[in-house]
N, CA, C and O atoms as CSV, one atom per row, in Angstrom:
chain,resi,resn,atom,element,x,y,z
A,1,UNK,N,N,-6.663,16.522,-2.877
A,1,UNK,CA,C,-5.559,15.662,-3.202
A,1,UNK,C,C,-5.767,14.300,-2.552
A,1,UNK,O,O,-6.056,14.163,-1.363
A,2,UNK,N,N,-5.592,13.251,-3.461
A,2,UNK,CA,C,-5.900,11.784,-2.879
A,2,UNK,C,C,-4.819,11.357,-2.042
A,2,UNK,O,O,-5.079,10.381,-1.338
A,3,UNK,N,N,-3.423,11.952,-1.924
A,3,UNK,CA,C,-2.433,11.266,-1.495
A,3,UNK,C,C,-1.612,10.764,-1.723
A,3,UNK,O,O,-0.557,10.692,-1.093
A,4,UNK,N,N,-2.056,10.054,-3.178
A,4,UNK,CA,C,-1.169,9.021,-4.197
A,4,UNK,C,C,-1.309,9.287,-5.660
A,4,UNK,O,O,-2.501,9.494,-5.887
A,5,UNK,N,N,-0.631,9.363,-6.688
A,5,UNK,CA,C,-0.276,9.305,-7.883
A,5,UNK,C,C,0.224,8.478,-8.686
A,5,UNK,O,O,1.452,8.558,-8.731
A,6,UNK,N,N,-0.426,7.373,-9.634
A,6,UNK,CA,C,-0.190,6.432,-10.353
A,6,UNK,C,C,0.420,7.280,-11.317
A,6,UNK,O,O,0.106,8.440,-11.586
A,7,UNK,N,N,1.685,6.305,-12.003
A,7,UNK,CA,C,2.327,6.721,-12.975
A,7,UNK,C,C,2.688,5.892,-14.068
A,7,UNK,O,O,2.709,4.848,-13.417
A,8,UNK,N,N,2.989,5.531,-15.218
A,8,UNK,CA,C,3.565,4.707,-15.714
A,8,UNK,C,C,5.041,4.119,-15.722
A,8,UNK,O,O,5.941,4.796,-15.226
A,9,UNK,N,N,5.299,2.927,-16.251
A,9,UNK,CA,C,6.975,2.673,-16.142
A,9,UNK,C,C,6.905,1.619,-16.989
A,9,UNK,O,O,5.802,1.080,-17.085
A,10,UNK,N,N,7.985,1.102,-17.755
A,10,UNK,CA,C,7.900,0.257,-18.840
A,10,UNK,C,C,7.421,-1.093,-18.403
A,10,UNK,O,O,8.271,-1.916,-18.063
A,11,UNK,N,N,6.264,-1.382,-18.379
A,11,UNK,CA,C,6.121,-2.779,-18.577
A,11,UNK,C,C,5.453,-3.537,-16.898
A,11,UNK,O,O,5.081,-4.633,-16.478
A,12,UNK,N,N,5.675,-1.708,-16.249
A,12,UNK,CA,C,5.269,-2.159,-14.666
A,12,UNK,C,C,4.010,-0.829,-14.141
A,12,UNK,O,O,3.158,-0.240,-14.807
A,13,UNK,N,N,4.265,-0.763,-13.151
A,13,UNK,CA,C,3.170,1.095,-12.912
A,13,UNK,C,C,3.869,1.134,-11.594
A,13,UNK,O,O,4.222,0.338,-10.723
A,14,UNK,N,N,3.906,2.298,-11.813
A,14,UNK,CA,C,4.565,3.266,-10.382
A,14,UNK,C,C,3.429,4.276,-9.923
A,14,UNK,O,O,2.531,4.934,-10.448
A,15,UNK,N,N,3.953,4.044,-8.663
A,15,UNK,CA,C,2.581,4.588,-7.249
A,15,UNK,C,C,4.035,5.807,-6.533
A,15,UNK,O,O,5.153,5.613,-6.055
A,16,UNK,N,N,3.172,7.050,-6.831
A,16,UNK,CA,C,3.928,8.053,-5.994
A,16,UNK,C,C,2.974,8.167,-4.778
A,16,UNK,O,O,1.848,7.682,-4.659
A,17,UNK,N,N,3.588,8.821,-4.018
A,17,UNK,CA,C,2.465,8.153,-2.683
A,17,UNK,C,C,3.508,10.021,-1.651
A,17,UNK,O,O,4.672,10.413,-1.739
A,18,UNK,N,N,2.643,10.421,-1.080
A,18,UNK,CA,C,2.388,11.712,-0.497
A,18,UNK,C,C,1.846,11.413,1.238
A,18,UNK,O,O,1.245,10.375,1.516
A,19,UNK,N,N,2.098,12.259,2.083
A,19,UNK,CA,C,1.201,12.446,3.278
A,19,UNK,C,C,2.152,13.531,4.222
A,19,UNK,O,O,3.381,13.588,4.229
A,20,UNK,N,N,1.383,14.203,4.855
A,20,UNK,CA,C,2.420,15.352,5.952
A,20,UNK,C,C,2.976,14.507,6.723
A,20,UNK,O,O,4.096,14.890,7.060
A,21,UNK,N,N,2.565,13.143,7.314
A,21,UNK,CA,C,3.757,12.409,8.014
A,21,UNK,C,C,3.772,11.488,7.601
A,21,UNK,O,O,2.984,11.212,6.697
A,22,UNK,N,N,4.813,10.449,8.145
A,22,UNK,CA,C,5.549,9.006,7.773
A,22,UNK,C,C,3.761,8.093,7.846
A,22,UNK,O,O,3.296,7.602,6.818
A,23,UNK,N,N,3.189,8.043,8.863
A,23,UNK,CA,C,1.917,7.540,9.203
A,23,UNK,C,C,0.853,7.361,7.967
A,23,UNK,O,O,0.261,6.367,7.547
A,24,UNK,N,N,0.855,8.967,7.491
A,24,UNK,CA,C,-0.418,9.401,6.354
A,24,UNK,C,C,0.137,8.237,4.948
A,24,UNK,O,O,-0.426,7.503,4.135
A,25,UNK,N,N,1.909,8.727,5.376
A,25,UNK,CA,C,2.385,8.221,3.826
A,25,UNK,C,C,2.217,6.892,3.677
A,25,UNK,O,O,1.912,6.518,2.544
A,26,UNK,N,N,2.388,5.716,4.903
A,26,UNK,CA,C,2.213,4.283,4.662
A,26,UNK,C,C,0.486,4.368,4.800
A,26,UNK,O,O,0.235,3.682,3.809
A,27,UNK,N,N,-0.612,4.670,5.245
A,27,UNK,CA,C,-1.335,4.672,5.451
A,27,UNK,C,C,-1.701,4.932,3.629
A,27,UNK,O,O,-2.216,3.962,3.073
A,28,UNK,N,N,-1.459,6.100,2.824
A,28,UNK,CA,C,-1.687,6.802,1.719
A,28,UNK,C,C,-0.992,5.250,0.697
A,28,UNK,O,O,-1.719,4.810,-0.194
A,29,UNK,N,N,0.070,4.730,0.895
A,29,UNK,CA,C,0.376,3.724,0.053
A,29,UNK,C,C,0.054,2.339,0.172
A,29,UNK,O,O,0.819,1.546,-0.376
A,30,UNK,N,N,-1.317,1.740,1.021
A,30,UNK,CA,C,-2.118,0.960,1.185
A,30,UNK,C,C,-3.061,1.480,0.703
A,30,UNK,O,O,-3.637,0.764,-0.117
A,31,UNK,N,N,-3.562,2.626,0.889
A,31,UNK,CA,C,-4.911,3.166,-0.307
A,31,UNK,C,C,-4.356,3.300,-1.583
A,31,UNK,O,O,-4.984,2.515,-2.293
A,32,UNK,N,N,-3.683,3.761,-2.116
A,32,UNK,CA,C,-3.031,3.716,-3.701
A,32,UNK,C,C,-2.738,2.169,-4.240
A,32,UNK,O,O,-2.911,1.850,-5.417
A,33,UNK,N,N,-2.312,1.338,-3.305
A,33,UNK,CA,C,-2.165,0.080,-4.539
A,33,UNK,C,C,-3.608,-0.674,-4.497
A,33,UNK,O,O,-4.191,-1.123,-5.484
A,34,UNK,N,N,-4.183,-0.732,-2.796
A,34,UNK,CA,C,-6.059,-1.108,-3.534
A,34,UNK,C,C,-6.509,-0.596,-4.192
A,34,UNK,O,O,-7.254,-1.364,-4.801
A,35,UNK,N,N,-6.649,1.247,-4.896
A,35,UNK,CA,C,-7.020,1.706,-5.783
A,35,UNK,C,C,-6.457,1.203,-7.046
A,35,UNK,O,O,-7.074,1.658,-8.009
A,36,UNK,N,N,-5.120,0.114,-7.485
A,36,UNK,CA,C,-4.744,0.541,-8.534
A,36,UNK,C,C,-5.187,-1.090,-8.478
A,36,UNK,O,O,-5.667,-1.471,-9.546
A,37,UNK,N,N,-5.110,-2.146,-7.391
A,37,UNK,CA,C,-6.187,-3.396,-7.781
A,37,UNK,C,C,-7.700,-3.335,-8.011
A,37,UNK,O,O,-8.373,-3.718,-8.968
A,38,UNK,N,N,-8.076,-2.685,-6.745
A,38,UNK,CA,C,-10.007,-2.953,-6.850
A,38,UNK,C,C,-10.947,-1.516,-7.069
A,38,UNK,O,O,-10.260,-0.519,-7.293
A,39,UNK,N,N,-11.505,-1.436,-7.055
A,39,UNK,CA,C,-12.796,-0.438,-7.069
A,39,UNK,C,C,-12.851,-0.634,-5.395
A,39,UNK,O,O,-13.293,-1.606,-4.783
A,40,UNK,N,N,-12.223,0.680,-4.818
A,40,UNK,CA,C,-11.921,0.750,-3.661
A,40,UNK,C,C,-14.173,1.317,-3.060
A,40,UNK,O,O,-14.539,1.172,-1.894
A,41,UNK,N,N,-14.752,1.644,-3.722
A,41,UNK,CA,C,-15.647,2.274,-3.547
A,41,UNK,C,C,-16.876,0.567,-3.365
A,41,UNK,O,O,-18.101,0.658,-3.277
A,42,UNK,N,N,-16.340,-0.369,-3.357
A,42,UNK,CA,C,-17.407,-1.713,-3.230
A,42,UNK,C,C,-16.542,-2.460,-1.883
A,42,UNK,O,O,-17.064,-3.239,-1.085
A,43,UNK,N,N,-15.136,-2.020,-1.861
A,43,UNK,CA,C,-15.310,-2.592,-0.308
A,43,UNK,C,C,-15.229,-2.011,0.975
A,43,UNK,O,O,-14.693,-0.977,1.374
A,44,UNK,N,N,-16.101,-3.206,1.728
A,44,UNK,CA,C,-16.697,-1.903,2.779
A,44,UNK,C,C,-15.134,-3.030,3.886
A,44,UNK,O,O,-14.749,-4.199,3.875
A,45,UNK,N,N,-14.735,-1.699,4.686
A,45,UNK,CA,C,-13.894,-2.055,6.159
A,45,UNK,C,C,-14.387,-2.755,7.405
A,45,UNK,O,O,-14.311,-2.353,8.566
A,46,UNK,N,N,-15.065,-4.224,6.801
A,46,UNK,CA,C,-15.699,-4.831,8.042
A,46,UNK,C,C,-14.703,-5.459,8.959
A,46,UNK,O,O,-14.820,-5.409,10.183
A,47,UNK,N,N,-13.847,-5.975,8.420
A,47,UNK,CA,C,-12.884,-6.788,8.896
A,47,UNK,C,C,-11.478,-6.170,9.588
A,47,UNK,O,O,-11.357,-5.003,9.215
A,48,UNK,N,N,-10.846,-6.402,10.097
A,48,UNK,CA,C,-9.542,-5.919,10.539
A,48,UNK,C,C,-8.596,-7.450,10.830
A,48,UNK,O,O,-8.969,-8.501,11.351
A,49,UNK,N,N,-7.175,-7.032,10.225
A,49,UNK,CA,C,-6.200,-8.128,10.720
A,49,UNK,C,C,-4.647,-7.201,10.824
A,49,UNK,O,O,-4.284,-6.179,10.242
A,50,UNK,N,N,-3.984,-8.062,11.815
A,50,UNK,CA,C,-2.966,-7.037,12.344
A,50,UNK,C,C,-1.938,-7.717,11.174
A,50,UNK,O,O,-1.908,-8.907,10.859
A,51,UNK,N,N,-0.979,-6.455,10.538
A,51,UNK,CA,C,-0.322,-6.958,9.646
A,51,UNK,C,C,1.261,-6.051,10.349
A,51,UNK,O,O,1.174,-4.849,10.598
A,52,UNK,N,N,2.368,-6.685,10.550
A,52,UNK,CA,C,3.650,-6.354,10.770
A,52,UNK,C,C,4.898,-6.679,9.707
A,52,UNK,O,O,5.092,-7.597,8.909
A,53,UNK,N,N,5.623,-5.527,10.068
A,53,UNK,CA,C,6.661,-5.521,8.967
A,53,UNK,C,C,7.641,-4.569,9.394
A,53,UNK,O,O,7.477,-3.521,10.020
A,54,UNK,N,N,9.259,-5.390,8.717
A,54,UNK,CA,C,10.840,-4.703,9.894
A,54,UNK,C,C,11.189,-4.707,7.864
A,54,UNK,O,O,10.901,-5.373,6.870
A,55,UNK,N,N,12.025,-3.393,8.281
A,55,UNK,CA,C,12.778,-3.232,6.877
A,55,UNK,C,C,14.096,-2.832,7.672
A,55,UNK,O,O,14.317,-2.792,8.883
A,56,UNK,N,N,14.850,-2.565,6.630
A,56,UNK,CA,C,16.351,-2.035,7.056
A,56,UNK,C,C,16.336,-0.698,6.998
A,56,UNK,O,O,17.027,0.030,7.711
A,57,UNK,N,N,15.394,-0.255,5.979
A,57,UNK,CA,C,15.707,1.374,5.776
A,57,UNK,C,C,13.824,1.547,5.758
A,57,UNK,O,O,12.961,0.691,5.956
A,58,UNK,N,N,13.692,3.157,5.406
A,58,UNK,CA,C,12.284,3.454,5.387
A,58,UNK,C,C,11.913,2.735,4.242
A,58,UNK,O,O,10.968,1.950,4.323
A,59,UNK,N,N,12.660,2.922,2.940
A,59,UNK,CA,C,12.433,2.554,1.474
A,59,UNK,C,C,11.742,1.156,1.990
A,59,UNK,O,O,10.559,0.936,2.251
A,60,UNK,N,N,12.927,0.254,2.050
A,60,UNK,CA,C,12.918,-0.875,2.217
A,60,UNK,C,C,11.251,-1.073,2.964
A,60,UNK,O,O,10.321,-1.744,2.517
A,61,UNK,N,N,11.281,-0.423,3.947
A,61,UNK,CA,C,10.069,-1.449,4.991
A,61,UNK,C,C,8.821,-0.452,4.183
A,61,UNK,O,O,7.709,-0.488,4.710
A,62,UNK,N,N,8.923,0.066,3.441
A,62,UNK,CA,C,7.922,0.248,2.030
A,62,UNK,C,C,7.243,-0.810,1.302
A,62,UNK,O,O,6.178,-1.419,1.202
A,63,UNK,N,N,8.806,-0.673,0.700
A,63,UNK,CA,C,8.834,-2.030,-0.137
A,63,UNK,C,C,7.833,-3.446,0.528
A,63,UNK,O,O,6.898,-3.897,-0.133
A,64,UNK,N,N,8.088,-3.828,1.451
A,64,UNK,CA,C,8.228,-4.845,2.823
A,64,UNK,C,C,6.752,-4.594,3.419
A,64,UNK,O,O,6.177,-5.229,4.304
A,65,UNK,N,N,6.387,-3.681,2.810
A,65,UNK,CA,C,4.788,-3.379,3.741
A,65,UNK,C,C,4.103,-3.211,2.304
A,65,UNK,O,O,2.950,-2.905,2.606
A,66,UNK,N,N,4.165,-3.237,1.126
A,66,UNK,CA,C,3.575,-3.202,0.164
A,66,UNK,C,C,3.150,-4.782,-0.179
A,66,UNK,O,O,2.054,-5.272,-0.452
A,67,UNK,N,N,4.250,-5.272,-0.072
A,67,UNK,CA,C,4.462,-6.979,-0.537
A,67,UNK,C,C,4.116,-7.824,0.625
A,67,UNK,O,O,3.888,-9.030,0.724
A,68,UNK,N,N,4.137,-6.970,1.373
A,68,UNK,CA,C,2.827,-8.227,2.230
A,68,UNK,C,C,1.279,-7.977,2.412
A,68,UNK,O,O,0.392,-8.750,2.773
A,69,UNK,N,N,1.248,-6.857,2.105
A,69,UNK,CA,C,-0.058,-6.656,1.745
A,69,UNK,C,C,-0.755,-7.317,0.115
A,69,UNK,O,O,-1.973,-7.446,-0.005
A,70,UNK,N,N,-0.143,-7.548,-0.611
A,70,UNK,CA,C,-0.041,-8.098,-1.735
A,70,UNK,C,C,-0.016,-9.581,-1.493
A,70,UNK,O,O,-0.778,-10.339,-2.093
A,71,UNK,N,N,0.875,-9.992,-0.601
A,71,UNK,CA,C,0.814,-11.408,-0.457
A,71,UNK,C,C,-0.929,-11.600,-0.020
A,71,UNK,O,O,-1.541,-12.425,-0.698
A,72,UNK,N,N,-1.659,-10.908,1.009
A,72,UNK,CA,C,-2.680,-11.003,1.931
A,72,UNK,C,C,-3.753,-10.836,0.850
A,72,UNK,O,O,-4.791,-11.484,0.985
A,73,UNK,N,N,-3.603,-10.025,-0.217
A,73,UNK,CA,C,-4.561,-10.157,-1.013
A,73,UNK,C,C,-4.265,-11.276,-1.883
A,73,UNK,O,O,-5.376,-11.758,-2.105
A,74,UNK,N,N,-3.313,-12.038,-2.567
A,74,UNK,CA,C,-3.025,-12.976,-3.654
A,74,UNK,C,C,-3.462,-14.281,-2.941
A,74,UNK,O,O,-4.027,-15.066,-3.702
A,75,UNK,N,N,-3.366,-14.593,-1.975
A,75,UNK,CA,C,-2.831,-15.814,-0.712
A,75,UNK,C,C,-4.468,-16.233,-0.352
A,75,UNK,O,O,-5.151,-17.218,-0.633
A,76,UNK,N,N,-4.769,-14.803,0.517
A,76,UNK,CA,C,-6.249,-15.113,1.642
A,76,UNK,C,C,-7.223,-13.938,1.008
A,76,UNK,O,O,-8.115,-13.619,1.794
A,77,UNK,N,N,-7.238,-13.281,-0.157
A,77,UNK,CA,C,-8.164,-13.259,-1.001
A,77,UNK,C,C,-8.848,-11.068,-0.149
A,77,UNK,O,O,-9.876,-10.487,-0.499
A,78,UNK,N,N,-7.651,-10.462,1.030
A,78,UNK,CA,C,-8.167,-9.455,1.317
A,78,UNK,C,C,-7.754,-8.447,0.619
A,78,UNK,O,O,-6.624,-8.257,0.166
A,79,UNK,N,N,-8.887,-7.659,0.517
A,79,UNK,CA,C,-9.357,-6.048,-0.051
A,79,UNK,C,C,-9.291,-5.418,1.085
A,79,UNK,O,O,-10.203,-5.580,1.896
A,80,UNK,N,N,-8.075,-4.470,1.416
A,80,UNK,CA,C,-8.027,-3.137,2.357
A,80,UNK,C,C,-8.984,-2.250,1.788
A,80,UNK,O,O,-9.561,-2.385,0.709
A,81,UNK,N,N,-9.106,-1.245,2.694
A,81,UNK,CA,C,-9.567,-0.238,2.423
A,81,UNK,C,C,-9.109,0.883,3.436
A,81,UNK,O,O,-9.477,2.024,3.155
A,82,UNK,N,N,-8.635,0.773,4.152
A,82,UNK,CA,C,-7.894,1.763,5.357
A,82,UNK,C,C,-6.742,0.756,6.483
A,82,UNK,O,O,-6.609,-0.448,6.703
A,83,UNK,N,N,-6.180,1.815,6.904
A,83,UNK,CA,C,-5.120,1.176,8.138
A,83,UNK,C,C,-5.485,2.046,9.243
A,83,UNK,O,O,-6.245,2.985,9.006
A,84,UNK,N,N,-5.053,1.863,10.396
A,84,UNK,CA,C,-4.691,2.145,11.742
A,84,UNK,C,C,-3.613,1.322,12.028
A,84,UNK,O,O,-3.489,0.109,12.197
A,85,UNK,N,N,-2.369,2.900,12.053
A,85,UNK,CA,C,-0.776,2.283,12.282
A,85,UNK,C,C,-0.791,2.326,14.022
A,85,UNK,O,O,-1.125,3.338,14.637
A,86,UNK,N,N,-0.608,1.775,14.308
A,86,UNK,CA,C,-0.483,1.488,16.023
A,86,UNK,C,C,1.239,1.911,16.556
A,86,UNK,O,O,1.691,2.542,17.511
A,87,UNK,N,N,1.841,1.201,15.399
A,87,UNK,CA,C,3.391,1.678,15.723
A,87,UNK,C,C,4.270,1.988,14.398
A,87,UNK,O,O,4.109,1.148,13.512
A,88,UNK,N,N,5.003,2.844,14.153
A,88,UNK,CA,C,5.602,3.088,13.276
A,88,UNK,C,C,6.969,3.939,13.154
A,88,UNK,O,O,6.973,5.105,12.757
A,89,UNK,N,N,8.233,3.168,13.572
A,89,UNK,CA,C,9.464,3.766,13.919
A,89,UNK,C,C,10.650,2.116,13.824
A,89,UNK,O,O,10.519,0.895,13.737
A,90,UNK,N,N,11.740,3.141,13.911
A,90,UNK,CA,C,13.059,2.472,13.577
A,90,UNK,C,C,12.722,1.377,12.855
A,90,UNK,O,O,12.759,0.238,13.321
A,91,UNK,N,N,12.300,1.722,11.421
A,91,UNK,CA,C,11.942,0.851,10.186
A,91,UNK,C,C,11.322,-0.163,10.409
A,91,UNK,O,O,11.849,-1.243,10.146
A,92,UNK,N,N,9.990,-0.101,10.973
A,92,UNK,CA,C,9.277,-0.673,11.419
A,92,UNK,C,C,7.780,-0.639,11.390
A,92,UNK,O,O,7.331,0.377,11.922
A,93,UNK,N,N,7.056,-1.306,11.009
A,93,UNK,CA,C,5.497,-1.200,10.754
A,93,UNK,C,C,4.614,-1.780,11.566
A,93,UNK,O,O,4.927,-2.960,11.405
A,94,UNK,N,N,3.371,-1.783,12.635
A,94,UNK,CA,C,2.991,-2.354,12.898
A,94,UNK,C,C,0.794,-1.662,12.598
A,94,UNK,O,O,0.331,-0.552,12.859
A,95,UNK,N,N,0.244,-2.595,12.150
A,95,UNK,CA,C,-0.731,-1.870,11.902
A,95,UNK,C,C,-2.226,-2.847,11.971
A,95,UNK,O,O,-2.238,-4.075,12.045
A,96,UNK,N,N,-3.169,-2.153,11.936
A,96,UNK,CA,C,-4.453,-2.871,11.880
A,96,UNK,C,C,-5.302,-2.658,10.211
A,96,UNK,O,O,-5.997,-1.656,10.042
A,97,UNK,N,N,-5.209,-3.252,9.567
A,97,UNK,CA,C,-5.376,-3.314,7.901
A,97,UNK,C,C,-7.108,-3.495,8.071
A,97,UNK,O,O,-7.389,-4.641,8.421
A,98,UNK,N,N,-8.239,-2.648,7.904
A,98,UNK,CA,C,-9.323,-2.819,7.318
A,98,UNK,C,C,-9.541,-3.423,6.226
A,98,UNK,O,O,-8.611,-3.627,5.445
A,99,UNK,N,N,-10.816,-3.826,5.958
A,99,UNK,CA,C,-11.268,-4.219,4.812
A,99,UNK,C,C,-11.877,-5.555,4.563
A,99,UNK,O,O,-12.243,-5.906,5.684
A,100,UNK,N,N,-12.202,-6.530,3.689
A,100,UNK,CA,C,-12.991,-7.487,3.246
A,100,UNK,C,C,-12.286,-8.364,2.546
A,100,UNK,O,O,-11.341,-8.071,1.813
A,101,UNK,N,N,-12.786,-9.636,2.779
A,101,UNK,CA,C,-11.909,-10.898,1.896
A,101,UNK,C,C,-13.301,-10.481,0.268
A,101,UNK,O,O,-14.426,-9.988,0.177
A,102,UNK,N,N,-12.475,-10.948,-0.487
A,102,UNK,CA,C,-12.802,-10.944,-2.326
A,102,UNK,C,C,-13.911,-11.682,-2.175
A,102,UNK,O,O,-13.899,-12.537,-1.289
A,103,UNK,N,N,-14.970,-11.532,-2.910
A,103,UNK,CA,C,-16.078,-11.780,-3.122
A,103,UNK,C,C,-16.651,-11.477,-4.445
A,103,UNK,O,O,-17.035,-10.357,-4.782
A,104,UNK,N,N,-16.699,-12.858,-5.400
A,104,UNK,CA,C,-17.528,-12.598,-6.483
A,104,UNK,C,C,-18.754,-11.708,-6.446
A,104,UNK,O,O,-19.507,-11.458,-5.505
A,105,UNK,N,N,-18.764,-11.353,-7.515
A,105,UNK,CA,C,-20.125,-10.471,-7.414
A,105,UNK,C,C,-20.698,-9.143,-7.510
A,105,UNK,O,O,-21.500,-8.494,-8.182
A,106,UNK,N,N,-19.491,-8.992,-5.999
A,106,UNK,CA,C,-19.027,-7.550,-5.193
A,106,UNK,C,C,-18.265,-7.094,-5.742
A,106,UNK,O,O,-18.650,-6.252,-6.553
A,107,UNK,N,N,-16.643,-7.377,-5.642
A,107,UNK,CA,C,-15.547,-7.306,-5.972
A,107,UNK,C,C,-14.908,-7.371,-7.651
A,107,UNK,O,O,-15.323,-8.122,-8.534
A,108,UNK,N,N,-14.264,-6.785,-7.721
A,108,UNK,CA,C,-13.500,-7.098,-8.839
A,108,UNK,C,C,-11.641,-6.930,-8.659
A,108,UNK,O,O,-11.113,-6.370,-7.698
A,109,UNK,N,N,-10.792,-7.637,-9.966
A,109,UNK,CA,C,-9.594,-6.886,-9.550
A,109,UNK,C,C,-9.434,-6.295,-10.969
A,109,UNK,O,O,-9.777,-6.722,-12.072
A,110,UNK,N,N,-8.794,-5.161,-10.569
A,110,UNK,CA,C,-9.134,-4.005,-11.879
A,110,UNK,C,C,-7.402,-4.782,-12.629
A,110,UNK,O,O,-7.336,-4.977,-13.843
A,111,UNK,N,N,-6.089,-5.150,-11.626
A,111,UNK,CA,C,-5.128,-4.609,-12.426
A,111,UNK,C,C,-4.132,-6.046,-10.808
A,111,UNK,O,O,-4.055,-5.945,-9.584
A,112,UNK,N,N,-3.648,-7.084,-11.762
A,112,UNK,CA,C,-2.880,-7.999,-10.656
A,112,UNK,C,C,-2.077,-7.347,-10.207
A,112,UNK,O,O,-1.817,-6.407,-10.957
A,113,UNK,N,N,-1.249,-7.357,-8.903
A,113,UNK,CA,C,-0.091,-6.924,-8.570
A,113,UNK,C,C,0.453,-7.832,-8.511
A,113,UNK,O,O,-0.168,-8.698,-7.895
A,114,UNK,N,N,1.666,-8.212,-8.969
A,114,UNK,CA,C,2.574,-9.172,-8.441
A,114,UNK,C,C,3.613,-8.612,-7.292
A,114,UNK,O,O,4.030,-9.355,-6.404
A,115,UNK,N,N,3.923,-7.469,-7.381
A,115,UNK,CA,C,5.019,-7.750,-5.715
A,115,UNK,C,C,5.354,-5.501,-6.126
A,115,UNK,O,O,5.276,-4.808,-7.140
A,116,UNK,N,N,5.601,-5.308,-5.084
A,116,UNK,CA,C,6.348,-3.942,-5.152
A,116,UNK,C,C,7.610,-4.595,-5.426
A,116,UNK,O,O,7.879,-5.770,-5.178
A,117,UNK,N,N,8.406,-3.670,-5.995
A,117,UNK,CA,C,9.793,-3.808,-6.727
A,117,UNK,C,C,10.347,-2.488,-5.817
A,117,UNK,O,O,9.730,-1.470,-5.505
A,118,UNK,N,N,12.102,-2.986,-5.429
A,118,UNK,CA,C,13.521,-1.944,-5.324
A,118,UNK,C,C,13.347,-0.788,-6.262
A,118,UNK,O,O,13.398,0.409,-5.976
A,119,UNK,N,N,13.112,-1.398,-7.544
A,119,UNK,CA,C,13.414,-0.130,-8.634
A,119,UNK,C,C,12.931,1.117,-8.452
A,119,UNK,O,O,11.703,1.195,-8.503
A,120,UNK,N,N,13.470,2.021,-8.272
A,120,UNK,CA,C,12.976,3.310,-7.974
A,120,UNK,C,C,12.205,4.075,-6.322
A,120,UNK,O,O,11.677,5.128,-5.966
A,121,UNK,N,N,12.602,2.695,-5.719
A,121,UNK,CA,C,12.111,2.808,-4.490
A,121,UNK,C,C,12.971,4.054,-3.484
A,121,UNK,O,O,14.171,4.281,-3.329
A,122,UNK,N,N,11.977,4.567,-3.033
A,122,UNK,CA,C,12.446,5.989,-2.292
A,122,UNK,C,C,11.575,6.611,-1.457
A,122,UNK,O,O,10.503,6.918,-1.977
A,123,UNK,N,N,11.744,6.923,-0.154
A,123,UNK,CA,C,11.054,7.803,0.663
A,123,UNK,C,C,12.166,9.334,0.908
A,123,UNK,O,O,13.396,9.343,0.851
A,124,UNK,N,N,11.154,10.622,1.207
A,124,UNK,CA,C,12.135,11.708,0.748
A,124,UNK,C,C,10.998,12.928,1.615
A,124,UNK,O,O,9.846,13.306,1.397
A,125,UNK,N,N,11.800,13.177,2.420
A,125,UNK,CA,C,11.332,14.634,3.430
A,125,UNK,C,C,10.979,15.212,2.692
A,125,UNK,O,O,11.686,15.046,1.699
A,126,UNK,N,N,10.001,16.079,2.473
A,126,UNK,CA,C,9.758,17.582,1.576
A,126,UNK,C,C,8.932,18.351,2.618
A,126,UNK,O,O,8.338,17.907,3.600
A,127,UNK,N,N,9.086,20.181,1.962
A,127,UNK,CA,C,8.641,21.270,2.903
A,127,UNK,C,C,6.956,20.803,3.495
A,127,UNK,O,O,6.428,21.351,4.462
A,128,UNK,N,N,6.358,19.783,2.742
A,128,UNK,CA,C,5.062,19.294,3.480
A,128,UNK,C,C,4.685,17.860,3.722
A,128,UNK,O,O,3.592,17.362,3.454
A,129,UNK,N,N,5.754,17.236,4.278
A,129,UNK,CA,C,5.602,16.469,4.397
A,129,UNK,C,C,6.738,14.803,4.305
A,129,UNK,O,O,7.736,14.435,4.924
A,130,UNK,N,N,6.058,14.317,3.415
A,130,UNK,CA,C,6.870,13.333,2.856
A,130,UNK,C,C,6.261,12.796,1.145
A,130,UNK,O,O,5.132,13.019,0.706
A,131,UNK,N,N,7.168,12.201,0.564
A,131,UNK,CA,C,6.795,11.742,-0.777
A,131,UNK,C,C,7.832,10.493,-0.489
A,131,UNK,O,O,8.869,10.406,0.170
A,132,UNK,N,N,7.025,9.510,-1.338
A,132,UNK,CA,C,7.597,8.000,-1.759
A,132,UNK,C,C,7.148,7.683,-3.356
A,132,UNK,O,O,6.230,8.105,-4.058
A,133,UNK,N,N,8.213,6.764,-3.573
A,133,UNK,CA,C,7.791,6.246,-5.052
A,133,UNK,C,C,8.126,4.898,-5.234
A,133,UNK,O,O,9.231,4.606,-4.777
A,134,UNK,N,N,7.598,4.132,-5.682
A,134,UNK,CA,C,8.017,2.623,-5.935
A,134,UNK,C,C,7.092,2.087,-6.759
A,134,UNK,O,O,5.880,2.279,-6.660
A,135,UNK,N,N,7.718,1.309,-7.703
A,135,UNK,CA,C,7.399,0.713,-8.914
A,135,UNK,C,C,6.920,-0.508,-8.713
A,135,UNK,O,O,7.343,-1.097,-7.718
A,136,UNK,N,N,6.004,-1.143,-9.523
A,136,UNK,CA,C,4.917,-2.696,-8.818
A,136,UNK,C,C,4.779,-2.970,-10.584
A,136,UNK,O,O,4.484,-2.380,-11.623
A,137,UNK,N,N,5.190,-4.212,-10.104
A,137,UNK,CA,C,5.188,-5.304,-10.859
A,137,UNK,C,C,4.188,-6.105,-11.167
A,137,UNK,O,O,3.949,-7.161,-10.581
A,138,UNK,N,N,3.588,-5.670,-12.049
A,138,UNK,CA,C,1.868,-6.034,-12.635
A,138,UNK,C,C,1.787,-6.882,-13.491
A,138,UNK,O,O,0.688,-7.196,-13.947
């Protein structure tokens, strides 16, 4: 199991996103939206930059940790490929984002993101774990 599950939605794509803890699951929904921009298999994790983020609720600092990772790729041109969460509590993110700035050549983007979207946004306890879902605006 990859962790994450692309889905369709009218006119946008929805990322279900899985992990046994809160950690795996933000960790699991930084690998699911680079999979649903790049050919996660051409960038290599040379780089690291510390990326932070405060939401009001879990949903929210989802939301809030999706869209700045999105900004970091649209803005300064980076391809994640893994995290190391350093801190992660009272709706709060703090993390070390792997990966490579875009590079012709190398790189491609399979699919733009423009921003994670509210719509359908949800984080939700289950008997293994956790599940999230939120819809991105492509």
């Amino acid at each position: 199991m990859k962790g994450f599950r692309v889905f369709d939605t009218t006119a946008d794509m929805g990322l279900e996103i899985y992990g046994t803890t809160r950690e795996e699951l933000f960790r699991n929904a930084l690998k699911g939206l680079f999979y649903i921009i790049t050919d996660l298999d051409r960038v290599e994790p040379k780089e690291d930059i510390a990326v932070e983020v405060q939401g009001e609720d879990w949903a929210d600092l989802l939301v809030g940790w999706l869209n700045e990772l999105v900004f970091l790729q649209d803005a300064q041109g980076w391809l994640f490929k893994e995290c190391t969460i350093e801190e992660l509590g009272a709706f709060r993110i703090r993390a070390q984002c792997l990966g490579e700035r875009f590079k012709n050549g190398k790189h491609c983007i399979n699919t733009l993101v423009k921003a994670a979207t509210y719509h359908r946004a949800q984080i939700e306890e289950t008997p293994h774990g956790y599940r999230a879902q939120v819809v991105l605006d492509v």
